[in-house]
C-alpha positions as CSV (number, residue, x, y, z in Angstrom):
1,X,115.1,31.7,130.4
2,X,112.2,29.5,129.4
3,X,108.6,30.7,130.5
4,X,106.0,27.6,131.2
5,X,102.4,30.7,131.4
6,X,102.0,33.6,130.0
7,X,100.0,35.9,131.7
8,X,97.6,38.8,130.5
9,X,98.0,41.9,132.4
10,X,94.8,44.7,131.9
11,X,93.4,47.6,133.2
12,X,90.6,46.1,134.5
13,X,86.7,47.4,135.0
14,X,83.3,47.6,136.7
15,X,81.0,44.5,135.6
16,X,78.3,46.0,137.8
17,X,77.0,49.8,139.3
18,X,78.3,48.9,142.7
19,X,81.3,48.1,141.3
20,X,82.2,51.6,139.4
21,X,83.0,54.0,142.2
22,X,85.6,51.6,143.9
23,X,87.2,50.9,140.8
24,X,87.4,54.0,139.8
25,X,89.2,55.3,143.5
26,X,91.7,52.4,142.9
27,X,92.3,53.5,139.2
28,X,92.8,57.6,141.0
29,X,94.7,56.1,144.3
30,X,97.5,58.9,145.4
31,X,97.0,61.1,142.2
32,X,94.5,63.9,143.5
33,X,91.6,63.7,141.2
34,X,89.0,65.4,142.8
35,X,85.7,63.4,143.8
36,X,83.3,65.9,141.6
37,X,85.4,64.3,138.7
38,X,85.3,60.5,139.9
39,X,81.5,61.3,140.3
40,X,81.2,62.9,137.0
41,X,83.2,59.5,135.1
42,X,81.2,57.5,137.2
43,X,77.9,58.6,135.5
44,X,80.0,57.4,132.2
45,X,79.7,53.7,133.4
46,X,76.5,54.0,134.5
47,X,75.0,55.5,131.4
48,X,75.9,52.1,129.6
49,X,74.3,49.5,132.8
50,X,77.6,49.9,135.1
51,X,79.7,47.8,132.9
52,X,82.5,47.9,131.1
53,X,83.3,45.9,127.8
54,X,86.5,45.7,128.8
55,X,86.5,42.6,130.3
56,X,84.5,40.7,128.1
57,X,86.8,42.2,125.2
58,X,89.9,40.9,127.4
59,X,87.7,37.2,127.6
60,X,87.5,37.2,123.6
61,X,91.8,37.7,123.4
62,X,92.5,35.6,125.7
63,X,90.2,33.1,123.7
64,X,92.1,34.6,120.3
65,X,95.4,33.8,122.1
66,X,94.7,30.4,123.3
67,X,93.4,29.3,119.9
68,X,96.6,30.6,118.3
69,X,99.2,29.1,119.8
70,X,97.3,25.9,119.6
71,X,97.8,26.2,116.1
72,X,100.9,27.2,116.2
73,X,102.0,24.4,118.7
74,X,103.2,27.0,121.6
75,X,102.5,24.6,124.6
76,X,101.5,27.7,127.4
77,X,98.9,27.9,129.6
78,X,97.5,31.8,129.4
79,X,96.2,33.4,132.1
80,X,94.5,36.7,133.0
81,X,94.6,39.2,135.7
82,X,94.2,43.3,136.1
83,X,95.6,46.0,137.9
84,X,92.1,47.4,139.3
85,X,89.4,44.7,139.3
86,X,89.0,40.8,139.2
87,X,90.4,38.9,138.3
88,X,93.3,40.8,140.3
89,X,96.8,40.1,138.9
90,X,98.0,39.3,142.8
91,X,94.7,36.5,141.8
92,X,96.4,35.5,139.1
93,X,100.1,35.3,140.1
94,X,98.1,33.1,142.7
95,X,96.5,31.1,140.8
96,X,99.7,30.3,138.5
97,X,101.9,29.5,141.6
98,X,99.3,27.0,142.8
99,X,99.7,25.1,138.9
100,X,103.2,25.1,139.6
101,X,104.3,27.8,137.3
102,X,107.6,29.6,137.8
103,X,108.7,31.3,135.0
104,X,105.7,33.6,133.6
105,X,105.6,35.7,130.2
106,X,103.4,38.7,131.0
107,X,102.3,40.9,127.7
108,X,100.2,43.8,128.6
109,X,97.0,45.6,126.7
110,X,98.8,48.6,126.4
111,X,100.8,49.1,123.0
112,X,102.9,52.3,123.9
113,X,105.5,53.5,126.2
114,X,104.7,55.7,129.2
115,X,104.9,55.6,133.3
116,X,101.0,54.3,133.2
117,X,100.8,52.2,130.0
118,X,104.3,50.2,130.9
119,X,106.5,50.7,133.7
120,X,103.5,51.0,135.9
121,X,102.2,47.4,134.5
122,X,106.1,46.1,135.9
123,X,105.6,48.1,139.3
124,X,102.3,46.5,139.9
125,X,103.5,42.9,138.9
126,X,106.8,43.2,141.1
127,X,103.9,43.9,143.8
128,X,101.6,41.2,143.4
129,X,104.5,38.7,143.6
130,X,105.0,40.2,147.3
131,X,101.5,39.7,148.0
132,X,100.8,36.8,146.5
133,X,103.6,35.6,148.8
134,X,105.9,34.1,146.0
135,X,108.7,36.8,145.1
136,X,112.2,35.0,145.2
137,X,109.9,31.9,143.4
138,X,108.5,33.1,140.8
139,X,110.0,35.2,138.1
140,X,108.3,37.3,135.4
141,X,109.4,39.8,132.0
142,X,107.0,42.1,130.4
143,X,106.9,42.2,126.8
144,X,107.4,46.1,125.9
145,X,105.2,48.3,124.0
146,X,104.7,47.2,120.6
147,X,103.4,49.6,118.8
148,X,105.8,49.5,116.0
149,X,104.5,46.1,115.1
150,X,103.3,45.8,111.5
151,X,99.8,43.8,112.8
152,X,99.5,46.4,115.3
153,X,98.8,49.1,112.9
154,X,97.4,47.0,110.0
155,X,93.5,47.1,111.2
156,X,93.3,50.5,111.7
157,X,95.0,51.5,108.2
158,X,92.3,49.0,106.7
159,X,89.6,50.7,108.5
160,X,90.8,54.7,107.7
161,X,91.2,53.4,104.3
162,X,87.7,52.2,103.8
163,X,86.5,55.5,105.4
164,X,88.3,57.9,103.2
165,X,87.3,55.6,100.1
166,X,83.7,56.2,101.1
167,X,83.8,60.0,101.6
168,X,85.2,60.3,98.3
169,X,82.3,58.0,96.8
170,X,79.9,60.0,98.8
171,X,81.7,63.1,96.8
172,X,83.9,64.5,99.0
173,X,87.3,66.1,98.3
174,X,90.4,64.8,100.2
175,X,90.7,68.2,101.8
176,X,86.5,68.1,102.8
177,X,88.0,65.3,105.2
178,X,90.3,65.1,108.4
179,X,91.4,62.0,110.1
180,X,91.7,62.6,113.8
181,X,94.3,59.9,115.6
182,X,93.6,59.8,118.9
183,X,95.1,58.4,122.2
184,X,94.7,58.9,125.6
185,X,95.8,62.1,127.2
186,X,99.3,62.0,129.6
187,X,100.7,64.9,131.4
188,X,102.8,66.1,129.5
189,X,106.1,65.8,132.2
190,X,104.5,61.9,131.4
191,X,105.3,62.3,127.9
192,X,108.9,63.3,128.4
193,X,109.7,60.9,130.3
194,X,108.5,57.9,128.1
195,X,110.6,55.3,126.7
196,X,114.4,55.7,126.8
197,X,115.9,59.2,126.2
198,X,119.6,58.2,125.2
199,X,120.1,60.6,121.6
200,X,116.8,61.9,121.3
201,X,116.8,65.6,120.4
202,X,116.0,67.7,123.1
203,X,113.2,69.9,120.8
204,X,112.2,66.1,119.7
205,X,108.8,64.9,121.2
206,X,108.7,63.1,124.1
207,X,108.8,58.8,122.9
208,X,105.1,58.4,123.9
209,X,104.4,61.1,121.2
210,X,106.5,60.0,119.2
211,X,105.3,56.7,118.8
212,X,101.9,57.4,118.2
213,X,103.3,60.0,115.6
214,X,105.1,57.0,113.8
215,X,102.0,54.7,113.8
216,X,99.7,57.7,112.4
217,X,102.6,58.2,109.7
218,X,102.4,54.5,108.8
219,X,98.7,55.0,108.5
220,X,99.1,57.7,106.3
221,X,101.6,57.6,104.0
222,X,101.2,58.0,100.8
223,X,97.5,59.8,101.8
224,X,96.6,63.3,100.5
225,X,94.1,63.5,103.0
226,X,94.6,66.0,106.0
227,X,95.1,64.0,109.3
228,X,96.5,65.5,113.1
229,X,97.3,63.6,116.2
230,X,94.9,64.7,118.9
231,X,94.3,63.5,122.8
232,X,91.3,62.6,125.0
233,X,90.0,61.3,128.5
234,X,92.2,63.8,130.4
235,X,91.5,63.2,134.2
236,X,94.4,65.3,136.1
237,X,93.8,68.6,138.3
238,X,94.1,71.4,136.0
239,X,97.2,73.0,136.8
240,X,99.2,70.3,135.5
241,X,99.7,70.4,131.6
242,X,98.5,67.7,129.8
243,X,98.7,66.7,126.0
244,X,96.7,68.8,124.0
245,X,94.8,69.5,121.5
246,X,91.4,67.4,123.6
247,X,89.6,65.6,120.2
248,X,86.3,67.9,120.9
249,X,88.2,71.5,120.0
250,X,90.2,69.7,117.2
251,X,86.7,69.2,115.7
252,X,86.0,72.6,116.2
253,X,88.7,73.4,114.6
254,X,88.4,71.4,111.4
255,X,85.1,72.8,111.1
256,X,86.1,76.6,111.5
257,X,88.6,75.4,108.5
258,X,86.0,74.0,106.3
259,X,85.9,70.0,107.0
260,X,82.6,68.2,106.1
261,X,83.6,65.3,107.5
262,X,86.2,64.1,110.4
263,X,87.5,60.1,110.7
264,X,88.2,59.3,114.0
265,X,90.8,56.7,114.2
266,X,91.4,55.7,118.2
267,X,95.3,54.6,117.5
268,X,96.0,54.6,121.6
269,X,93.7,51.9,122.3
270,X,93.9,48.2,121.4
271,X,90.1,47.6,122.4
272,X,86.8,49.6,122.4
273,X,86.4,50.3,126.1
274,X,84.4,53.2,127.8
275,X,86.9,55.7,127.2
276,X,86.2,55.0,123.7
277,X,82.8,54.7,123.5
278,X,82.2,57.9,125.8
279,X,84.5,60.1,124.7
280,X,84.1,59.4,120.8
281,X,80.9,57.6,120.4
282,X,79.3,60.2,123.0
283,X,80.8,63.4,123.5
284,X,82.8,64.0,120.6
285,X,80.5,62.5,118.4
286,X,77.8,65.5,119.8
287,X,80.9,67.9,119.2
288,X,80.8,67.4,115.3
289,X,77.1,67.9,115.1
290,X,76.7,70.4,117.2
291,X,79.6,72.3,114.3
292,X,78.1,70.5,111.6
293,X,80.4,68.1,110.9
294,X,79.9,64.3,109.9
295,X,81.6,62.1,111.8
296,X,83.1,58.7,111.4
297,X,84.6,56.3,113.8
298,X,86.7,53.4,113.1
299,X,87.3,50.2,115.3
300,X,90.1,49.9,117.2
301,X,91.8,46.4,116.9
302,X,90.1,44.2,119.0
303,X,90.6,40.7,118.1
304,X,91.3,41.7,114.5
305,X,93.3,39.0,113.1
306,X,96.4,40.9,111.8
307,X,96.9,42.1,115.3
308,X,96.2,38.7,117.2
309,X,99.0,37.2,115.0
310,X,101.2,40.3,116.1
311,X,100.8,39.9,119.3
312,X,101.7,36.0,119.1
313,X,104.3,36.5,116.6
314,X,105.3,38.5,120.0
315,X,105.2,35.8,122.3
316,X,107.1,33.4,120.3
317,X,110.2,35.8,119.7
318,X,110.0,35.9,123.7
319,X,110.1,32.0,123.8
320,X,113.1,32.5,121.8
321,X,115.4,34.8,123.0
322,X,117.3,35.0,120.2
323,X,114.7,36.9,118.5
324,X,113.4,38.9,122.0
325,X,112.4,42.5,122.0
326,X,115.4,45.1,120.8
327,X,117.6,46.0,124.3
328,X,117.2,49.5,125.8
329,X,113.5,49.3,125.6
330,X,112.9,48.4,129.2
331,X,116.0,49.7,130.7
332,X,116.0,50.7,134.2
333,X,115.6,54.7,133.3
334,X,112.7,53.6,131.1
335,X,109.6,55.5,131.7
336,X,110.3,56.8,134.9
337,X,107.6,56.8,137.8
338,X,107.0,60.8,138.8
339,X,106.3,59.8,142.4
340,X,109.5,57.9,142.6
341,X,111.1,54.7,142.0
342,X,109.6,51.4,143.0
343,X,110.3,48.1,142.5
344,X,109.7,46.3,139.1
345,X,109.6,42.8,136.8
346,X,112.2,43.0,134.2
347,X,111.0,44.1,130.6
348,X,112.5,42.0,128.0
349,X,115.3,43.9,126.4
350,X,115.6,45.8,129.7
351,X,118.6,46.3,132.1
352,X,117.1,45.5,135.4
């Protein structure tokens, strides 16, 4: 099929204080966080104004986007809408019906597989064609997690590269340093259910895991410096197991074995948003002095150019099916919702 818009589809958040606490009850709907903990992120947001840069860092890709396939002469309108604040992606599939689009090319801000960072994306765009009032007329496919993508990984490496360069010019031995990889924390139930399962070990990890295993790999290869993959941001009740080691008691524990200096290296993320900036730039950051530990923090790719021409080297292998997304990565066992099925936009490769 031929697509005549591609869509951005984000996470969304707060651009003022009044703004937080109901984004943050439509990020939690149905899940059972408790509202001491939605009070206690909410102070997050507010500590930095009641905004977050996500937005604006979604405004500066779009703009990437836009000025790339001008020059690369892909004739597509782009849009923009998010799951859990304007510009809502009901807005947007709105707003594209009304130009007279039918055929729309949605690629997501989340690089990995998992419920939350891909099938959910498909769940809520099969929704806001219903409410938009347009299912049966409009038709989109979600581009699947690309976090195998050379460009996706390329400004990070660059960045933890630089880093462990200057500890050893600031006299450092490779074993004085750790790189920490971190992503955001899933349940773990979450994790083995990402991505297809078809021939995958059963004492394998589950694909979300996995894939942020490969891309820390990539990072690393070749390194003699000490590096682990380590999780952050968890938000669920605690009886349910979730990904561990949390990034402030793996910096405990590099200090207990003799680290000077951790690199920090947020692999999960594709912009840096409050759960970056809190969680690292705050709290962890406090956790490594508080251990005597120096610690560094690398960018996560923004609108790095390595990874803008990924993502549109993306988009024009899904103009051209020939060249689309490997099958099986969207099939319709693919990341399974734990509260049960619901109805979903195709992924490219998938079955549905």
């Amino acid at each position: 099929m031929g697509y005549d818009a591609l869509l951005l589809a984000s996470f969304g958040g707060p651009e003022a204080p009044d703004e937080v606490m109901p984004f943050l009850e439509r990020v939690t709907a149905g899940r059972g966080v408790p509202r001491d903990r939605l009070e206690l992120v909410a102070e997050h947001y507010y500590a930095l104004g009641g905004v977050s840069p996500i937005n604006e860092q979604n405004r500066q890709l779009l703009a990437a986007l836009r000025q790339g396939m001008a020059a690369r002469g892909v004739d597509l309108p782009v849009y923009w809408g998010n799951r859990n604040s304007p510009p809502f992606l009901a807005d947007a599939v709105s707003e594209m019906e009304a130009a007279g689009h039918t055929a729309v090319l949605a690629l997501t801000t989340s690089a990995y597989p998992s419920y939350s960072g891909c099938r959910q994306y498909r769940e809520n765009l099969a929704a806001a064609l219903v409410e938009a009032g347009v299912a049966g007329r409009m038709r989109i496919r979600v581009v699947g997690p690309y976090f195998d993508r050379p460009g996706f990984a390329a400004p990070t490496a660059e960045a933890v590269t630089a880093a462990v360069e200057q500890a050893r010019q600031d006299g450092l031995r490779d074993d004085d340093v750790a790189v920490l990889f971190t992503t955001h924390s899933i349940p773990v139930a979450m994790d083995e259910g990402a991505g297809p399962d078809a021939g995958r070990p059963a004492e394998a990890p589950g694909r979300y895991v996995g894939a942020h295993l490969s891309v820390a790999e990539t990072i690393m290869a070749g390194s003699t410096v000490p590096w682990r993959l380590v999780f952050q941001s968890r938000s669920g009740p605690p009886q349910v197991p979730w990904l561990e080691p949390d990034i402030n008691d793996a910096v405990r524990a590099e200090a207990a074995v003799g680290r000077r200096r951790v690199i920090v290296a947020p692999i999960g993320f594709i912009s840096d948003h409050v759960e970056v900036i809190w969680d690292l730039d705050h709290e962890a950051r406090q956790t490594a002095a508080d251990v005597g530990v120096e610690f560094v923090r690398v960018p996560t790719p923004g609108t790095h150019p390595a990874f803008v021409d990924a993502l549109l080297d993306l988009v024009e292998e899904a103009i051209d099916e020939a060249l689309a997304t490997p099958a099986g990565q969207c099939s319709a066992s693919c990341c399974r919702n734990p509260r049960g099925d619901r109805p979903v936009v195709p992924g490219i490769g998938g079955a549905e």
